[in-house]
C-alpha positions in Angstrom: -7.9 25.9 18.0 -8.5 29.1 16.7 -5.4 31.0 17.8 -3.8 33.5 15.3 -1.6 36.3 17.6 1.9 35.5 16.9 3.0 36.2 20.3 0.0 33.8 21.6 0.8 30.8 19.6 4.9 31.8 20.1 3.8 31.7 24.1 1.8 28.2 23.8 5.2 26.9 22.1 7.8 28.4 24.5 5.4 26.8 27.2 6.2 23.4 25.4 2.2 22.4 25.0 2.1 19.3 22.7 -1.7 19.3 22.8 -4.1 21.0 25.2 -5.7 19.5 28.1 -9.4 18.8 28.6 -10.6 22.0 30.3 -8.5 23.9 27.8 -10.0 22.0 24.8 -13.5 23.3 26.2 -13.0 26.4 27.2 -10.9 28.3 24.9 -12.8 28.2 21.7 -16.2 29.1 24.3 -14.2 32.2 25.7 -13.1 32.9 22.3 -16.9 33.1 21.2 -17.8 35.5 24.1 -19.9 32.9 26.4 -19.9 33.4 29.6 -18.2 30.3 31.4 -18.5 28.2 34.3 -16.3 25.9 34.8 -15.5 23.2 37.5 -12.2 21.7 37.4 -9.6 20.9 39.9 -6.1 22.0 40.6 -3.3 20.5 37.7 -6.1 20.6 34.8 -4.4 23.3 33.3 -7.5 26.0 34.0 -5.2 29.2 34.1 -4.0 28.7 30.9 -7.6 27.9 29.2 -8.5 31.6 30.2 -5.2 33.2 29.6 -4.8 31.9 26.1 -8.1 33.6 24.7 -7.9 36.6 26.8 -4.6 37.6 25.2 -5.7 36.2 21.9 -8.4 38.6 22.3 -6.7 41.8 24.1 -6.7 44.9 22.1 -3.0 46.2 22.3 -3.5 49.1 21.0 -6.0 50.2 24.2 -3.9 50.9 27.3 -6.6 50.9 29.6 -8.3 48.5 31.6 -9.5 45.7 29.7 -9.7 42.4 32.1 -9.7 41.7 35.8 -8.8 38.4 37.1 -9.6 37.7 40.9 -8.5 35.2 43.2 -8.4 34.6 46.9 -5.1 34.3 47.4 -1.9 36.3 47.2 0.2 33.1 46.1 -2.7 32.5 43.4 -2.4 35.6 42.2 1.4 35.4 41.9 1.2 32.4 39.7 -1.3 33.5 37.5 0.7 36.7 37.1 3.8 34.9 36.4 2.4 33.0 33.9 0.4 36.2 32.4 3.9 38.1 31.9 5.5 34.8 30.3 2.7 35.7 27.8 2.8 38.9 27.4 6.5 39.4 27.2 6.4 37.2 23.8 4.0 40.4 22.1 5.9 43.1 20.6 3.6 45.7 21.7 3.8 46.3 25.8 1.3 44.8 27.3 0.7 45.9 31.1 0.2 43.3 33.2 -0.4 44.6 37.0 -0.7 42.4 40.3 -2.7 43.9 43.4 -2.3 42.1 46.5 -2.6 42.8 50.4 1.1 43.4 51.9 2.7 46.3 48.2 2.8 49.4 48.5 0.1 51.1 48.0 1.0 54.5 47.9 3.1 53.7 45.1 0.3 51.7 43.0 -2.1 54.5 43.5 0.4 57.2 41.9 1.1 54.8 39.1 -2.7 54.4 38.3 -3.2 58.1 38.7 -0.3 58.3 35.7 -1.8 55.2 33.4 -3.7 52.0 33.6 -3.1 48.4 33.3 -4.9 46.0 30.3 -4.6 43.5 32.6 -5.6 43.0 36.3 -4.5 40.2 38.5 -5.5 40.3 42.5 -7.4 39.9 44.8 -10.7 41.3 45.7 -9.9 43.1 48.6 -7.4 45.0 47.2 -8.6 45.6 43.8 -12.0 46.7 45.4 -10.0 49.1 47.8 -8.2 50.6 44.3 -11.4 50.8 42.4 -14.3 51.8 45.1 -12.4 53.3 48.0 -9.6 55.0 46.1 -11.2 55.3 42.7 -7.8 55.4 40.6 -8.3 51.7 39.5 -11.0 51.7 35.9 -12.3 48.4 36.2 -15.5 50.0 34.9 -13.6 50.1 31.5 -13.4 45.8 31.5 -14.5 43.2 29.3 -13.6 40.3 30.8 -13.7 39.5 34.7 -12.3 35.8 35.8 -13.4 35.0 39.1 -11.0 31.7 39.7 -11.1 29.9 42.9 -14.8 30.6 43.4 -16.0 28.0 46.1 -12.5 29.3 48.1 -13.5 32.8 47.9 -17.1 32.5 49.2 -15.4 30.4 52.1 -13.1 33.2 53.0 -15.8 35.6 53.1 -14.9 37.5 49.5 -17.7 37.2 47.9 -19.1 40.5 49.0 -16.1 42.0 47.8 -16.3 40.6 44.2 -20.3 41.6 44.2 -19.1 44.9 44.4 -16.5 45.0 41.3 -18.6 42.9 39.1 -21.8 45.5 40.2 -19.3 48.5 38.5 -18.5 47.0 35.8 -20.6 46.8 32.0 -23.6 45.1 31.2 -22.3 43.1 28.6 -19.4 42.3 30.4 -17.9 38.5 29.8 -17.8 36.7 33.0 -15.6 33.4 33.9 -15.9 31.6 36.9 -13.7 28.4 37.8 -14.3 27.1 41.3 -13.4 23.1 42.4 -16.9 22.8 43.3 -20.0 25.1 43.2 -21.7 25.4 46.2 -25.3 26.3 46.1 -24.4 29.8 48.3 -22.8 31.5 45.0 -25.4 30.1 42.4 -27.6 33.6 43.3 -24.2 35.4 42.3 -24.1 33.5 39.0 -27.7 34.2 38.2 -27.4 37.5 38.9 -24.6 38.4 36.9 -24.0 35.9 34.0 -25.6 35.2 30.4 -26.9 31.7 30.0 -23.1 30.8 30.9 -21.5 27.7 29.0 -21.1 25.1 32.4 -18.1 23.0 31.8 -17.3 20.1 34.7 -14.0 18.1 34.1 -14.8 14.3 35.3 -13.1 13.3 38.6 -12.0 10.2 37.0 -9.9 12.3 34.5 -8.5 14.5 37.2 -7.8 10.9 39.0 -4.3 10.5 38.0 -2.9 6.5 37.1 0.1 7.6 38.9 -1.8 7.7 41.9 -2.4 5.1 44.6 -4.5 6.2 47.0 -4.4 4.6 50.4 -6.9 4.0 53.2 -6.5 3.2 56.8 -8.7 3.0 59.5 -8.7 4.5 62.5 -8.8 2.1 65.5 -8.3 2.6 68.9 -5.5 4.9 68.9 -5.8 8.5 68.7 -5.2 9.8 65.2 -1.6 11.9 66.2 -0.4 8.4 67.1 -1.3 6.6 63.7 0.4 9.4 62.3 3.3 9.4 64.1 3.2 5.3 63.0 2.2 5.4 59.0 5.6 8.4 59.1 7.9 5.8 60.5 6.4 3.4 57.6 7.1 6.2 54.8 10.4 8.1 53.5 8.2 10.9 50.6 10.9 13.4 49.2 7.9 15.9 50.3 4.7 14.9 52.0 1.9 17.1 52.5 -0.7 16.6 55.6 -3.7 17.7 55.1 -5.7 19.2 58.1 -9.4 20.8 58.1 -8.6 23.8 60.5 -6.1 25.6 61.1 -5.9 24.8 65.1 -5.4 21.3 63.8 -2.9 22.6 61.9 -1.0 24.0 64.9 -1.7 21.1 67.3 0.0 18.5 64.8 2.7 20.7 64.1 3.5 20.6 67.5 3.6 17.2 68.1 5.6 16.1 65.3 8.6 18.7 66.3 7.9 17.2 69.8 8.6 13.7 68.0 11.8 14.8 66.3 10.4 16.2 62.8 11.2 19.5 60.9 7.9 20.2 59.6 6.3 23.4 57.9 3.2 25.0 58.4 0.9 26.5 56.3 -2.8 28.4 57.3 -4.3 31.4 57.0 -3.0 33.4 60.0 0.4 32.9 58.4 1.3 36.5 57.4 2.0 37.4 54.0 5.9 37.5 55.5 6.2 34.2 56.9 4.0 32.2 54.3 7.2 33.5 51.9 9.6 32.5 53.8 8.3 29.2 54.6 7.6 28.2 51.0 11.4 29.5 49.8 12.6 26.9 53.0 10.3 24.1 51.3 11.3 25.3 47.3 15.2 24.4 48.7 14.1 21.0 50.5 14.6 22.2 54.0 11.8 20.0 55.6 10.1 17.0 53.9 6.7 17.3 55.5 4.3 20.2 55.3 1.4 20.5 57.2 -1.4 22.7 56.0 -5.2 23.3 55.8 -7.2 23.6 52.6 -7.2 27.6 52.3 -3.7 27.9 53.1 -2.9 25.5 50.0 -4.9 26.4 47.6 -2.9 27.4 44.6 0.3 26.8 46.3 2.2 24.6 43.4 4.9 23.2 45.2 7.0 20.6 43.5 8.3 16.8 44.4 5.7 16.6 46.2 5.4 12.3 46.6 2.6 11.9 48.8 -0.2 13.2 50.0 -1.4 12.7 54.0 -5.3 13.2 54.8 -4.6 13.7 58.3 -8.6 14.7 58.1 -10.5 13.6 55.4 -12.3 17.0 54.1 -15.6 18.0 54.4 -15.9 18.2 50.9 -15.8 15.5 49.3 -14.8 17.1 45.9 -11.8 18.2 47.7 -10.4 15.0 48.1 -9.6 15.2 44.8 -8.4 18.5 44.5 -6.0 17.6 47.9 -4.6 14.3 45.9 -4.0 16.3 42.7 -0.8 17.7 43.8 1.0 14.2 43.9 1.3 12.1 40.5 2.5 15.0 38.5 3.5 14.5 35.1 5.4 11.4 34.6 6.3 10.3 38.6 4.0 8.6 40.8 2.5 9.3 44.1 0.3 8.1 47.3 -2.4 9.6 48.8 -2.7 8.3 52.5 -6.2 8.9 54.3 -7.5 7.4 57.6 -11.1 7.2 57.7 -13.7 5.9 60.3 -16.0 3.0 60.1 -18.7 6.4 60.0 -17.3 7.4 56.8 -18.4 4.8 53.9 -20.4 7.0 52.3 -17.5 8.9 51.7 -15.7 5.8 50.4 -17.9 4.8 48.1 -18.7 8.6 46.5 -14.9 8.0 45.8 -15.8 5.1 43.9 -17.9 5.9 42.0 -15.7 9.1 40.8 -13.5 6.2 39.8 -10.6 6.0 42.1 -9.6 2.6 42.9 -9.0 2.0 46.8 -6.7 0.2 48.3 -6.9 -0.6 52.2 -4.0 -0.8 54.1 -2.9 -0.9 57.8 0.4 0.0 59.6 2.2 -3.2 61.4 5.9 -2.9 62.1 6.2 -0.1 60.4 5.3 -0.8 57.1 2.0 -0.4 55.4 0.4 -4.1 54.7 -2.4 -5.1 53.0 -5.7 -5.6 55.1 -8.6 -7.7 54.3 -12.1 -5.9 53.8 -15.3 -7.7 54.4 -17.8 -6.4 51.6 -19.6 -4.2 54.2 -20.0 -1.0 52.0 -21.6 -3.5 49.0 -24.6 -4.7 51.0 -25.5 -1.0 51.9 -29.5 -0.2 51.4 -28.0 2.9 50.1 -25.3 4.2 48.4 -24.0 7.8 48.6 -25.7 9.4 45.1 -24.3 13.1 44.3 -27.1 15.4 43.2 -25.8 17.3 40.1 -26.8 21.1 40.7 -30.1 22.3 38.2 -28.2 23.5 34.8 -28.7 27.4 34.7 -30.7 29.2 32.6 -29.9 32.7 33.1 -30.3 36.2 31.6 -29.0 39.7 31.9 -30.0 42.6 30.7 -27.0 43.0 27.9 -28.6 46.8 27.7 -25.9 49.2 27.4 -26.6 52.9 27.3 -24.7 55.7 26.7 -22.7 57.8 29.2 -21.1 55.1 31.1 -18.7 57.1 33.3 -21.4 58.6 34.9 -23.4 55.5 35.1 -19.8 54.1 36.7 -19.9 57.4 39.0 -23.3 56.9 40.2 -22.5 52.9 40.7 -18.9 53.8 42.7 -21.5 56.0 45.3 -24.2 53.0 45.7 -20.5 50.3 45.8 -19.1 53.1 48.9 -22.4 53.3 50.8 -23.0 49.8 50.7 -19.1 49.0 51.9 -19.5 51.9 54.6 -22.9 50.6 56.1 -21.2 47.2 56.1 -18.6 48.4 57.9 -20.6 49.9 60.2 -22.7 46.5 60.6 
């Protein structure tokens, strides 16, 4: 890898990095080479650093001005990726200013330190930064290079993607463009056409994200309802932390409430948690206060929370990429882990898309409170038709890499179109 800043390579040392994952074996040198990137990977590949790396190896420190914005849909994204920006950056001589802009700061305070000077680095989310930049003008994303969209298929779900449109519509023609998303749904491929350069399209296999420390575990529903098979498989477990993974957050709430009911101490996470409680919860989990979380999808994206032993689909989800981005937090490095699902005799398309991924199934069921081996008739094998996933077109896109003089007012005349647009959807 072609990586020459002292402080970069002293970073990638302190960070004890033997060798370099997959995703970071294919995307640094592309990022390196200026292609535009898009790249599907799930949680624990080691996709921060694969943009990091080359975007500091890159960074002018010399410029103290806006150079690269980083977007994600979360605050406790963001805070990673920050954190692990500054490790980075405090190995360089030179100051290099890192910034963070998230819902719940001050913002009074940020917009008189970006009246004084500017970051080189961005990190936040697009709400914010689009407030700092459009609605305020004080923020010069104009001025970027680089913008890393990360989380993209969780962004367009929360409803950001209108947000993002905006920043990347003020920013340069020739602007470098990374987007990492778990799965790309067809709803943000118009985004990518509009905005990126014949982008480099990087997809890590499932079966390599499929960790051999993994077992996962399915059991079938029956006649019980599913709060009572959960209330039986946690009799059968002891998991030094287990996360149960619901598809709404109501579900959320209405398991959470029967398993105090039942006698456990059991977190929450969702998205009407406020910034506040989601905090305070995850500093109660970090010191081992309760050993089961329960959470939806959104809620626990990007949350890395450690010793986590096994994984609960209370729910299997919708996606069926995100099974594997849900059983990704278990198996960590060198321990092992279980990922738990119940699943419906409806759901064997589901089973066998896991199959084919790779990921070796084992069915189970719950007697006397212990999980026991159950004997499957080869129902799914004589199926007219196995569940096939349809691998999205490869892109061929173009932008006009253009660039003409006088770009502040070009920026100005954009920032009018960005504030009429936001104020008519507003008023919509």
């Amino acid at each position: 890898m072609d990586i020459k800043q002292k402080y970069v390579i002293k970073a990638i040392s302190d960070l004890g990095f033997k060798k370099y994952t997959e995703v970071q074996n294919l995307v640094i040198p592309k990022v390196l080479n200026g292609s535009d990137i898009i790249g599907c990977s799930q949680t624990g590949t080691g996709k921060t650093h694969a943009f990091l790396i080359p975007i500091f190896e890159k960074l002018d420190t010399s410029l103290n001005d806006v150079q690269v914005v980083i977007t994600t849909p979360t605050r406790e994204l963001a805070q990673q990726i920050y954190n692990n920006a500054v490790f980075i950056a405090k190995r360089s001589d030179t100051f290099i200013d890192v910034r963070k802009y998230t819902g719940g700061s001050n913002r009074d305070k940020e917009i008189e330190r970006l009246k004084k000077s500017q970051p080189m680095i961005v990190i936040g989310t697009p709400g914010k930064i689009k407030d700092l930049a459009v609605k305020e003008n004080v923020l010069n994303i104009y001025k970027a290079n680089v913008f890393v969209i990360d989380e993209a298929d969780m962004s367009l779900e929360i409803g950001f993607l209108e947000d993002i449109d905006l920043i990347a519509g003020l920013m340069s023609d020739d602007l470098q463009m990374l987007v990492f998303s778990a799965t790309i749904p067809e709803k943000i491929r118009p985004f990518l056409r509009k905005y990126m350069n014949s982008p480099a399209e990087i997809f890590i296999k499932p079966k390599e994200l499929s960790s051999l420390n993994i077992e996962h575990i399915f059991i079938p529903v029956k006649s019980k309802d599913n709060k009572t098979n959960l209330l039986d498989l946690l009799k059968s477990i002891n998991p030094y932390i287990g996360i149960i993974f619901c598809n709404r957050k109501g579900t959320v709430d209405e398991v959470v409430s029967f398993l105090l009911s039942n006698g456990y101490n059991v977190a929450k996470l969702h998205g009407d948690l406020s910034s506040r409680e989601r905090k305070q919860v995850m500093n109660r989990i970090n010191k081992a206060e309760y050993q089961y979380v329960v959470a939806s999808d959104i809620a626990s994206r990007g949350i890395d929370i450690d010793g986590v032993s096994h994984i609960i689909n209370y729910e299997l989800p919708k996606e069926m990429e995100f099974y594997i981005h849900r059983t990704g937090r278990t198996g960590r490095a060198n321990y092992t882990g279980l990922a738990i699902s119940f699943y419906a005799p409806t759901d064997g398309d589901y089973l066998d898309f896991l199959e084919k991924k790779g990921i070796k199934i084992l069915y189970k069921d719950i007697k006397n409170n212990a999980l026991v081996n159950r004997r499957i008739r080869d129902e799914r094998t004589r199926r007219k038709k196995a569940f096939v996933p349809v691998d999205g077109d490869k892109l061929n896109i173009k932008r006009n890499k253009k660039v003409k003089p006088g770009y502040k007012k070009k920026y100005n005349a954009k920032l009018q179109r960005a504030k009429i647009r936001d104020s008519r959807n507003k008023k919509g």
